[in-house]
C-alpha positions as CSV (number, residue, x, y, z in Angstrom):
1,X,0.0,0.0,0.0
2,X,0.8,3.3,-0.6
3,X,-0.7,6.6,0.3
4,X,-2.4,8.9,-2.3
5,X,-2.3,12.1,-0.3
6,X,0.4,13.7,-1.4
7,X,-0.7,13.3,-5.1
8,X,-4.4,14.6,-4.6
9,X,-2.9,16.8,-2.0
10,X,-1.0,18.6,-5.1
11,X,-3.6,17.9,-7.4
12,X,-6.0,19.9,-5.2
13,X,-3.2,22.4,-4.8
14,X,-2.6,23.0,-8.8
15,X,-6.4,23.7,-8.9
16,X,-6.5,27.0,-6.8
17,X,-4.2,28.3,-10.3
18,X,-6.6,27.7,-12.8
19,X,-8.6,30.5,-13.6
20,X,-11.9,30.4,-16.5
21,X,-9.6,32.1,-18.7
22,X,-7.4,28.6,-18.7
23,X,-10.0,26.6,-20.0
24,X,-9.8,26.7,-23.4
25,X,-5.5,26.8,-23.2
26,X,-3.7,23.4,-25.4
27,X,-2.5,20.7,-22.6
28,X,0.1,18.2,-23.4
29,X,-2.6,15.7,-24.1
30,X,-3.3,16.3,-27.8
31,X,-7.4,16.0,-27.5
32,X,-7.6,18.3,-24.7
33,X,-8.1,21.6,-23.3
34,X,-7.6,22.8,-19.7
35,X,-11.7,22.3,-19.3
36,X,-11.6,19.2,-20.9
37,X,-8.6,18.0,-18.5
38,X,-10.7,18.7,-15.5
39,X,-13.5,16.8,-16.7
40,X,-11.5,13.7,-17.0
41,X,-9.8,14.5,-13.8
42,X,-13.1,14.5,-12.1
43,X,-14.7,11.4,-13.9
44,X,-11.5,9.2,-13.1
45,X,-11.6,10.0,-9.3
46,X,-15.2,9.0,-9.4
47,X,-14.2,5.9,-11.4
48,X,-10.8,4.8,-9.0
49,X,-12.6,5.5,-5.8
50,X,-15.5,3.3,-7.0
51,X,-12.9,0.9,-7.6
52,X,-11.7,0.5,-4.0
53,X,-14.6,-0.2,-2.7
54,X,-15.6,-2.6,-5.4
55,X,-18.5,-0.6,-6.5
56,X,-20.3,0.6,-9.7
57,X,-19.1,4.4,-10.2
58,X,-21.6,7.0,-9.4
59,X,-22.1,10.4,-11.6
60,X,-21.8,12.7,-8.3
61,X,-23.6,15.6,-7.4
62,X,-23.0,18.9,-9.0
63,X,-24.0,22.2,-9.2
64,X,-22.9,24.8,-11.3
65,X,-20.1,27.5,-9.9
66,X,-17.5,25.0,-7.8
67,X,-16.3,23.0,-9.9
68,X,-12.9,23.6,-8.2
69,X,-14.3,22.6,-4.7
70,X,-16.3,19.5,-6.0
71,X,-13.0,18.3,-8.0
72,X,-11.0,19.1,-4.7
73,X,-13.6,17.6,-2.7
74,X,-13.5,14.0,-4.8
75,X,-9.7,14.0,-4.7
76,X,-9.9,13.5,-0.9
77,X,-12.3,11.3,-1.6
78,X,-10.0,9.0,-3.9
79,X,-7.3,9.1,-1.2
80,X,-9.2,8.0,1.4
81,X,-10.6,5.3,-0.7
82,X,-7.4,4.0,-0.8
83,X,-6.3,3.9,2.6
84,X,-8.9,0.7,3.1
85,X,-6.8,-2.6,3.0
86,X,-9.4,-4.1,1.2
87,X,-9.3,-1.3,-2.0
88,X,-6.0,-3.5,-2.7
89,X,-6.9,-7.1,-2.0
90,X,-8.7,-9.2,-5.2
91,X,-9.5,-7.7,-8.6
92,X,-11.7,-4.7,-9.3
93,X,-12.9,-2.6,-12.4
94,X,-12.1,0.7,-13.9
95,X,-12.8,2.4,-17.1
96,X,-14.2,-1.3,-17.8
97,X,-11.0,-2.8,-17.5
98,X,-10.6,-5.6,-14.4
99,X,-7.3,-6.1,-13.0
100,X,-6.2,-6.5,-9.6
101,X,-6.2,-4.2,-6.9
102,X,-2.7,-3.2,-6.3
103,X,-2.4,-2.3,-10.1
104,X,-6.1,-0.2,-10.1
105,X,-4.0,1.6,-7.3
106,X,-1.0,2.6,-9.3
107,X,-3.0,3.2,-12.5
108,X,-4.9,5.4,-10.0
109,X,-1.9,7.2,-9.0
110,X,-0.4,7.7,-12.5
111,X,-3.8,9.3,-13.8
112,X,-3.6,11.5,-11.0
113,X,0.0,12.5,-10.7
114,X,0.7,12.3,-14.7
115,X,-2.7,14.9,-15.4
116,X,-1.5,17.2,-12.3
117,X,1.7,17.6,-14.4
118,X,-0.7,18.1,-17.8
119,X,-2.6,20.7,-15.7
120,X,0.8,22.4,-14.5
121,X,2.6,23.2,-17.6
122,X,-0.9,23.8,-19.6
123,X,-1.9,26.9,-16.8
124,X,2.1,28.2,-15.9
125,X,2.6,26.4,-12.9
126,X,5.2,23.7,-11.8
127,X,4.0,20.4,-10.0
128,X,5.8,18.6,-6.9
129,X,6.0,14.9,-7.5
130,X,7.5,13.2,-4.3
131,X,10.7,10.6,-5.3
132,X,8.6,7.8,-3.9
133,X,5.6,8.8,-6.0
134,X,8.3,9.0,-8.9
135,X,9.7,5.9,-8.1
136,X,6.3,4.1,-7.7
137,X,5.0,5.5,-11.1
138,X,8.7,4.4,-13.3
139,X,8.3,1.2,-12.1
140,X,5.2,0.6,-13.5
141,X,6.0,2.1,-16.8
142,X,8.7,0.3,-16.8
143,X,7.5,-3.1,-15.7
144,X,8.5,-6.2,-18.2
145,X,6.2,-9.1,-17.8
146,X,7.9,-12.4,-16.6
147,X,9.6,-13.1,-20.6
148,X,11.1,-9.9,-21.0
149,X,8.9,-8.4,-23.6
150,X,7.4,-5.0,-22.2
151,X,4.2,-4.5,-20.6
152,X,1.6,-2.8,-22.8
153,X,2.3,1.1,-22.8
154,X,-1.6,1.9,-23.7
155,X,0.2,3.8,-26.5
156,X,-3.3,4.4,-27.5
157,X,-4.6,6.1,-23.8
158,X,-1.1,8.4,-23.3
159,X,0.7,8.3,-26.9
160,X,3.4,6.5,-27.7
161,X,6.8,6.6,-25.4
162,X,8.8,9.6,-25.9
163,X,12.6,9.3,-25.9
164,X,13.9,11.0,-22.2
165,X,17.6,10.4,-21.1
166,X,18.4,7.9,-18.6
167,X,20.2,10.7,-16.9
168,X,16.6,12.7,-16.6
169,X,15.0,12.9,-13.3
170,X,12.8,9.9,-13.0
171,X,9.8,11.8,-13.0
172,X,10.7,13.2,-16.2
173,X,11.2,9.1,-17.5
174,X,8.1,8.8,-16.3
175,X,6.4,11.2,-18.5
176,X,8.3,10.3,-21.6
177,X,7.1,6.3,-20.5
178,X,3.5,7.8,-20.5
179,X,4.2,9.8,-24.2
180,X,5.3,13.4,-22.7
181,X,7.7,15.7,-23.7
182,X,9.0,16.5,-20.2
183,X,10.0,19.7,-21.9
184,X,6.4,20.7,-23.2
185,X,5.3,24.2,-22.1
186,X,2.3,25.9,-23.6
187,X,2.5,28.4,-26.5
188,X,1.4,31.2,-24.7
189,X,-0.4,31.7,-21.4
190,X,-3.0,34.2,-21.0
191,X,-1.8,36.3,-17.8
192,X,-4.0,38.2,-15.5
């Protein structure tokens, strides 16, 4: 087990930077915009916590005006999901894909940690990714299943690996594992 905190923690954190005049600003996810990142940040939360506690997802209650807080607000949620022994124990379903707890968890974290980074760079701001979260994170990307060949990099989810250094941080491995340019920076951010 490992604790989700200080990913939603800075997830939650990155939010208090976007402003309405982000929304429509390019991310490094090629189909994207800001708004359309914090739809998908919102509907995975929903879909991982549902996941540790074996559960169909549930839409969640909105209501127009705070977004921000309701994102925040299912964040926690996700972490505390997965501070239940049980969240990791058997198999469990997300996105309609089964696989067993301990890997729903890390996918979990990647979603999380890898989009906090999309959300950074896409609204100006810089993300802090703890070395265990890093480490954590590379080792599932790169994972080889027991014959050597590599795992599946769901080239068609996150893109298709992007060459980074073996000198690079490891977070920066991670994103080019996951198909980012560690070096991506928006065209131009609209200040205010």
């Amino acid at each position: 087990m490992f604790d989700f905190t200080p990913a939603t923690s800075e997830a939650a954190r990155l939010l208090e930077g976007v402003r309405e005049d982000h929304f429509t600003a390019l991310t490094p996810c090629d189909k994207w915009r800001v708004a359309e990142l914090l739809d998908h940040l919102a509907g995975l939360c929903l879909a991982f916590t549902a996941a540790a506690g074996k559960t169909s997802p549930s839409t969640g209650a909105s209501s127009p005006g705070d977004w921000r807080e309701q994102l925040q607000h299912r964040l926690a949620t996700l972490a505390e999901a997965w501070t239940h022994p049980t969240a990791w124990e058997g198999t469990t379903e997300a996105g309609g894909v089964t696989m067993p707890g301990r890997t729903c968890a890390v996918v979990a974290l990647d979603e999380v940690v890898v989009h906090s980074w999309d959300l950074a760079v896409a609204t100006g701001q810089e993300v802090v990714v703890h070395p265990p979260v890093a480490a954590t994170l590379h080792g599932f990307w790169s994972a080889r299943d027991d014959t050597g060949a590599e795992l599946p990099r769901r080239a068609e989810i996150f893109g298709h690996p992007v060459a980074v250094p073996v000198t690079a941080p490891v977070f920066d491995q991670v994103l080019g594992l996951t198909g980012r340019d560690p070096l991506w920076r928006a065209a131009s951010l609209s200040r205010g």
